[in-house]
C-alpha positions as CSV (number, residue, x, y, z in Angstrom):
1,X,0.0,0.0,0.0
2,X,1.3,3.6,-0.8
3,X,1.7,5.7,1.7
4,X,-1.0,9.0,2.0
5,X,0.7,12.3,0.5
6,X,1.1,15.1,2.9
7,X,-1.7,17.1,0.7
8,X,-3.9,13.8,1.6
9,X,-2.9,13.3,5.0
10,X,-3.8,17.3,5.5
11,X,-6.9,16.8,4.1
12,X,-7.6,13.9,6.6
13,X,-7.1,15.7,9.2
14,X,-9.2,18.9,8.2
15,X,-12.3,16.5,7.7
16,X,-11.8,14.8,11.4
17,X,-11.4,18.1,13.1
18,X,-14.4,19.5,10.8
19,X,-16.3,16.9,11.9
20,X,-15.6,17.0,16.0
21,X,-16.3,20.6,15.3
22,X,-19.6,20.0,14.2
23,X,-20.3,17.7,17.1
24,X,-19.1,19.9,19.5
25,X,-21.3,22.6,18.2
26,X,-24.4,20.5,18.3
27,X,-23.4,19.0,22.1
28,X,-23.0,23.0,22.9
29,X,-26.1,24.1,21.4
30,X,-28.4,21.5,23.7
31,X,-26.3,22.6,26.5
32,X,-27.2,26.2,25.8
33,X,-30.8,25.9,24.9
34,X,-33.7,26.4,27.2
35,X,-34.3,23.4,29.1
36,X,-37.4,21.4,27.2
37,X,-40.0,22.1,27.4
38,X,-40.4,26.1,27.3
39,X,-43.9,26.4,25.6
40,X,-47.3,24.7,25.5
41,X,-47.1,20.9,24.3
42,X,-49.7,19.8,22.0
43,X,-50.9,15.9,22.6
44,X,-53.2,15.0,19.8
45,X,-56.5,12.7,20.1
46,X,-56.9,10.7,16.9
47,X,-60.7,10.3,17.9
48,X,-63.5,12.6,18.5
49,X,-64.1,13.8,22.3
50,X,-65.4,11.3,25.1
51,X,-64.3,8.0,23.9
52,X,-61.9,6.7,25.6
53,X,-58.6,7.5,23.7
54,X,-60.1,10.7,24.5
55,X,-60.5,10.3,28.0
56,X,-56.8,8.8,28.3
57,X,-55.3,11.4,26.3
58,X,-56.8,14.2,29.0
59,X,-55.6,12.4,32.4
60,X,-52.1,11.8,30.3
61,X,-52.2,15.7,29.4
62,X,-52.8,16.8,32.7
63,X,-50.2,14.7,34.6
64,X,-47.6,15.6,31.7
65,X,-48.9,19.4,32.9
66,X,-48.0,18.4,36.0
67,X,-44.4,17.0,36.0
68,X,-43.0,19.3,33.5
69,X,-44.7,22.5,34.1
70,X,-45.9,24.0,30.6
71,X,-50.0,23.7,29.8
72,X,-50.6,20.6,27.5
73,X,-53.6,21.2,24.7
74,X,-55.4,18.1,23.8
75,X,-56.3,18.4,19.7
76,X,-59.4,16.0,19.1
77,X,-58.9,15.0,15.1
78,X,-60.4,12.0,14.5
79,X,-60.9,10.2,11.2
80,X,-60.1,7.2,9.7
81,X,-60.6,5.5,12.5
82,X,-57.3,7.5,13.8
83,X,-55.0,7.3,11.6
84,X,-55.3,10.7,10.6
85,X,-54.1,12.2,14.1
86,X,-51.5,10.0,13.9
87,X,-50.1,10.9,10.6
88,X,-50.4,14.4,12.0
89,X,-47.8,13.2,15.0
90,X,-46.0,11.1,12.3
91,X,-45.2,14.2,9.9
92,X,-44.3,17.0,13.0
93,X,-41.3,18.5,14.0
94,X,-39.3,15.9,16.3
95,X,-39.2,18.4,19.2
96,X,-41.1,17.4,21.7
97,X,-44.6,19.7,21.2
98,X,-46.4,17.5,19.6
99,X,-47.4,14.0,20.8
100,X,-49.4,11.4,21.0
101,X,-51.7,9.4,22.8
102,X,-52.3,6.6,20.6
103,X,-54.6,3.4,20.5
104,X,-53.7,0.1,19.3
105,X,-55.9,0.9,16.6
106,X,-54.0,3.5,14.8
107,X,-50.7,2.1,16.0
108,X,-50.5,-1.4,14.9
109,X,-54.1,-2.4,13.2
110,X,-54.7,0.2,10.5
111,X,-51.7,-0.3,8.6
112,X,-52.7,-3.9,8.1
113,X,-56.0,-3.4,6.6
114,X,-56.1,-0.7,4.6
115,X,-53.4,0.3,2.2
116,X,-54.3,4.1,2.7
117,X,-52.2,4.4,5.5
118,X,-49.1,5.6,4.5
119,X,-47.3,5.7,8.1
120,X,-45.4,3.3,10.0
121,X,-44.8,2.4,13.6
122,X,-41.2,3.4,12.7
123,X,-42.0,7.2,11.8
124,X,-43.0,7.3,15.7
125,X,-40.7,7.4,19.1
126,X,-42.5,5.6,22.0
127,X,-42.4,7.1,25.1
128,X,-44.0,4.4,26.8
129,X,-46.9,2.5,27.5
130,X,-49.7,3.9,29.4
131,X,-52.4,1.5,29.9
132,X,-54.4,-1.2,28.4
133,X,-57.9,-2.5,28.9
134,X,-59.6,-5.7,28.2
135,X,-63.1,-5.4,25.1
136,X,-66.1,-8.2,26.5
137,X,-68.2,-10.4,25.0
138,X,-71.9,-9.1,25.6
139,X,-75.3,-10.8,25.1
140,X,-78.8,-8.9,24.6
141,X,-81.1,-10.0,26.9
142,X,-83.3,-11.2,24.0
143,X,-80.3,-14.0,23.1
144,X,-81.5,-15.6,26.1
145,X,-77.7,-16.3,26.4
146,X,-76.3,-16.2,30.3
147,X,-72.9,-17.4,29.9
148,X,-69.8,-17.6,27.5
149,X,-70.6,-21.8,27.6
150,X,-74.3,-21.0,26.9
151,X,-73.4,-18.3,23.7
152,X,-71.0,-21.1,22.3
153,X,-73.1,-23.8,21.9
154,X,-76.3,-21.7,20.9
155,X,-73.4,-20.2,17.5
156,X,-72.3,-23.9,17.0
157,X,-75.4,-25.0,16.5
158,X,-76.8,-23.1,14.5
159,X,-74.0,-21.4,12.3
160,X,-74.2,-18.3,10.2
161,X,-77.8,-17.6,11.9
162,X,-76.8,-15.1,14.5
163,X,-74.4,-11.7,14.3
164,X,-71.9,-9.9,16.6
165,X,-71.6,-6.2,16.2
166,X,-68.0,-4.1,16.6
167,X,-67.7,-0.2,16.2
168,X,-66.4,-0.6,12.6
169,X,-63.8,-2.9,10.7
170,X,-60.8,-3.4,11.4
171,X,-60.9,-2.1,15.2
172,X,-59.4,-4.1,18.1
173,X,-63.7,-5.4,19.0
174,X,-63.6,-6.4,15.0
175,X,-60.0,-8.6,15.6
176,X,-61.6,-9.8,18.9
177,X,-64.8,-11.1,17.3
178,X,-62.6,-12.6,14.8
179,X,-60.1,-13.9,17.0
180,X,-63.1,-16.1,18.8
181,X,-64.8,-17.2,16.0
182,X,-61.0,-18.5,14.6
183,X,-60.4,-20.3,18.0
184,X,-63.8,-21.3,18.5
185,X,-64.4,-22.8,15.0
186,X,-67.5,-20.8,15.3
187,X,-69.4,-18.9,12.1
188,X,-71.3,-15.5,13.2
189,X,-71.7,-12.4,10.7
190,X,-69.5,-9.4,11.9
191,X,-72.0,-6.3,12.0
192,X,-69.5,-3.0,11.3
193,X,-70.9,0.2,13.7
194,X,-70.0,3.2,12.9
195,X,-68.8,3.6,16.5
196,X,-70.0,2.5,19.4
197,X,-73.7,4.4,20.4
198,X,-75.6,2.9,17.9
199,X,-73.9,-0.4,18.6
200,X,-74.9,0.1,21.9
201,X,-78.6,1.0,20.7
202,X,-78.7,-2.4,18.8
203,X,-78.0,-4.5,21.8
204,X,-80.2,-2.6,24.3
205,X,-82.9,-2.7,21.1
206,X,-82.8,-6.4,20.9
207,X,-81.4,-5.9,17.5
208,X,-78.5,-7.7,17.7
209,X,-77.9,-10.9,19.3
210,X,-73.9,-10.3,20.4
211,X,-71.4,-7.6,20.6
212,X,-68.3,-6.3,21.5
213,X,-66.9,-3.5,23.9
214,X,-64.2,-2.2,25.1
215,X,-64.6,-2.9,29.1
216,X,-65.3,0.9,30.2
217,X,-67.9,1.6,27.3
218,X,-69.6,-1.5,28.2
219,X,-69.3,-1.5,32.2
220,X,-72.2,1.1,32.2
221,X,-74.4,-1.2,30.8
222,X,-73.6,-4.6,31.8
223,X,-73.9,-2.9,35.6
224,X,-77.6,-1.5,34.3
225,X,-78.6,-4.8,33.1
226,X,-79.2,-3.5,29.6
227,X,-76.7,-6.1,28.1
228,X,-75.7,-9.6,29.5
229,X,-71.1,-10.0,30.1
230,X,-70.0,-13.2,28.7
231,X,-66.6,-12.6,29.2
232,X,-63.3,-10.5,28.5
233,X,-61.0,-10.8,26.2
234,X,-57.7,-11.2,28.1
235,X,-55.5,-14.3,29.4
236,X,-57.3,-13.3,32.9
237,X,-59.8,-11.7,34.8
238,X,-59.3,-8.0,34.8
239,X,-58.4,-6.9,38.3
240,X,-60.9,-4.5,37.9
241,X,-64.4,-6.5,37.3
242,X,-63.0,-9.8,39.1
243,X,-67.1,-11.3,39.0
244,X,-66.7,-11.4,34.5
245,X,-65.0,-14.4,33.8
246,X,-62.2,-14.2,31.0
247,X,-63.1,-16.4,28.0
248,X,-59.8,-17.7,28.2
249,X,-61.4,-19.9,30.7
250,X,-62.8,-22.0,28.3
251,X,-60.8,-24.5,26.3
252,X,-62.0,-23.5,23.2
253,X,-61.2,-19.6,24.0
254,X,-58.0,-21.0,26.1
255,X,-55.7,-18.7,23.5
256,X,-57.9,-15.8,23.4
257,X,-56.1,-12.4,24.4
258,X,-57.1,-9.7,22.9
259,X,-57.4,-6.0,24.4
260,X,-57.0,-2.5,23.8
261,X,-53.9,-0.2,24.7
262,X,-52.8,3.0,25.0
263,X,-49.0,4.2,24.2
264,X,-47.6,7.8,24.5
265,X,-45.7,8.5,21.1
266,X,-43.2,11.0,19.6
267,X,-42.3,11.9,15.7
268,X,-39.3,9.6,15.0
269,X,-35.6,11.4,15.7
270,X,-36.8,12.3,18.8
271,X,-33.9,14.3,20.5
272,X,-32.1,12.2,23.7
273,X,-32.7,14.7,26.0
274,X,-36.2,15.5,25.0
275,X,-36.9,11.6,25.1
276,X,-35.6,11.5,28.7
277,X,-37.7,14.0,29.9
278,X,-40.7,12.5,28.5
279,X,-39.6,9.4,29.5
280,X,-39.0,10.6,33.6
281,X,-42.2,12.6,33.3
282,X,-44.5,9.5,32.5
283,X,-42.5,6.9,34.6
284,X,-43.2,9.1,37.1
285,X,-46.9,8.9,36.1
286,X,-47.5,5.7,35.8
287,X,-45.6,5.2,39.3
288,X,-48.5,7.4,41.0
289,X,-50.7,5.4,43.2
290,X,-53.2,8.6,42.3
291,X,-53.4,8.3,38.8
292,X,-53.3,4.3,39.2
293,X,-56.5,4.7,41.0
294,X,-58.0,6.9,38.7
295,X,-57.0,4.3,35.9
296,X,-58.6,1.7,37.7
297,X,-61.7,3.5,37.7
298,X,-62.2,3.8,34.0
299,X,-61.4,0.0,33.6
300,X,-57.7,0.4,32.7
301,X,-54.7,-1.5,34.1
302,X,-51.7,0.5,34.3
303,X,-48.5,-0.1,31.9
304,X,-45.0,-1.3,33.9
305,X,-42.6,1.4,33.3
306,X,-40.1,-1.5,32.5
307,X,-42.2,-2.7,29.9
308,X,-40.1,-2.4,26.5
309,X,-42.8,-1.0,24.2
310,X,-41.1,-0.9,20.7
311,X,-41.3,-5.0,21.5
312,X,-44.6,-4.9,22.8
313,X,-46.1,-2.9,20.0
314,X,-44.1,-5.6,17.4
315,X,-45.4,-8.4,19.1
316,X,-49.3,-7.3,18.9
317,X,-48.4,-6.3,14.9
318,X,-47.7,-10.0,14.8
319,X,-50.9,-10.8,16.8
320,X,-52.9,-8.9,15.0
321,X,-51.4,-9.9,11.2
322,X,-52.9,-13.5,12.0
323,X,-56.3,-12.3,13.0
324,X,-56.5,-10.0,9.6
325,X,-55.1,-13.4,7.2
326,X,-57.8,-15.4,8.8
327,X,-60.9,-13.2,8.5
328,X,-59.8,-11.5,5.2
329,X,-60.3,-8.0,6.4
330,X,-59.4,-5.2,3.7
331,X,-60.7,-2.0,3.5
């Protein structure tokens, strides 16, 4: 090998020290800018208000508030059954103002089912877990159905006759349907919703025979009497409604676990130091026995902070990719 020329060897040189240069300038300009965050921090809803992204997004706002003392402004733009919030999040500066509070929905179904989403889970940073939720199984009180032994042999028997209804295709109650008539070897008609009131309207109206929920829309009226529990949709019992049995229970459903979660997400390129703050802030969160009791109260189970979510969130993809092969479900 020849050896470099002294012109070469000086040009070497320049491009190292150019290039510590420019890494010392970007350490310096972190150390000297204002400590994040110094303005307002936008979490966006990807849902309209009350649901309960909705309703998770505001307790996560106001704890975030909280902890790193700037006012958080919850944006409600729903559509697309989310995805159009989080292609807002996906596309914005990677600074720290803009977030989201995301459902497994937007984060890991809708880009399996329709090709119109053009963002993936890797044009996001996640913060972290926040919570998850198991759906249930309900009965109208006309199916004469008591039990999640009773509503499986009544399907069996007589397939294709009856229908379960989800608030709309391809949501997490849609993949749970599917999941148990997969496992079940059972053949009901999926009834799409657009949302979950008149859903709701169809099982109280003795329209509908079966339906899914996610727990805290349908707690209300299983506790009324207005719809009959069958079961959840997780390996166990939730924690929080002990007396519903999970379907899992069953040796047909043994392999059912299905639910609904909630993640706190950033643009991808998220700075370090912005990440850690974000990260403390909602560690800290989910660490609080206050806002672990208010969780509990809307039917959520608090996220470990040592949970490692990019895994978690890859894992359900996987889950989730099955369910959507087996029932065929395109949009």
């Amino acid at each position: 090998m020849r050896p470099l020329s002294i012109a070469r060897r000086q040009g070497l040189v320049r491009c190292v020290a150019g290039a510590l240069a420019c890494a010392a300038a970007v350490s310096a300009a972190w150390a000297q800018a204002p400590a994040y965050p110094t303005k307002p921090i936008t979490i966006v809803v990807a849902y309209p208000p009350g649901g309960s992204t909705d309703l998770m997004g505001r307790m996560v706002g106001t704890e975030l508030s909280t902890r790193l003392g700037q006012p958080v402004v919850i944006e409600n733009l729903g559509g697309a059954g989310g995805a159009i919030g989080a292609q807002k999040v996906a596309n914005a500066q990677p600074d720290g103002y803009t977030l989201l509070v995301g459902a497994s929905n937007e984060l890991a179904i809708n880009k399996l089912v329709t090709k119109k989403v053009k963002y993936d889970i890797k044009d996001f940073t996640a913060i972290g877990l926040v919570a998850s939720q198991p759906l249930v199984l309900v009965a109208s009180p006309a199916s004469g159905v008591k039990n999640a032994a009773e509503f499986t042999q009544l399907v069996a028997k007589n397939p294709g006759k009856f229908s379960y209804g989800s608030s709309g295709v391809g949501t997490s109650l849609h993949l749970a349907g599917e999941m148990l008539k997969d496992q079940g070897k059972l053949f009901m008609t999926h009834i799409p919703y657009r949302g979950v009131a008149p859903l709701t309207n169809d099982l109280v109206g003795n329209n509908l025979e079966f339906g899914v929920f996610v727990l805290s829309s349908g707690l209300p009226h299983i506790k009324s009497g207005k719809v009959i529990a069958l079961g959840t949709t997780e390996a166990k019992r939730s924690p929080i409604t002990p007396d519903i049995p999970a379907l899992a229970e069953l040796p047909q459903f043994k392999n059912v676990d299905i639910g609904v979660w909630f993640a706190l997400m950033a643009p991808a390129n998220l700075p370090k130091p912005v990440y850690e703050k974000l990260r403390k802030a909602l560690t800290d969160m989910l660490q609080s026995p206050d806002f672990r009791k208010k969780m509990e109260a809307t039917g959520s189970v608090v996220a470990s902070p040592a949970t490692d979510t990019d895994k978690y969130i890859a894992s359900e993809i996987a889950k989730y990719q099955k369910i959507v092969q087996f029932a065929k479900i395109e949009e």
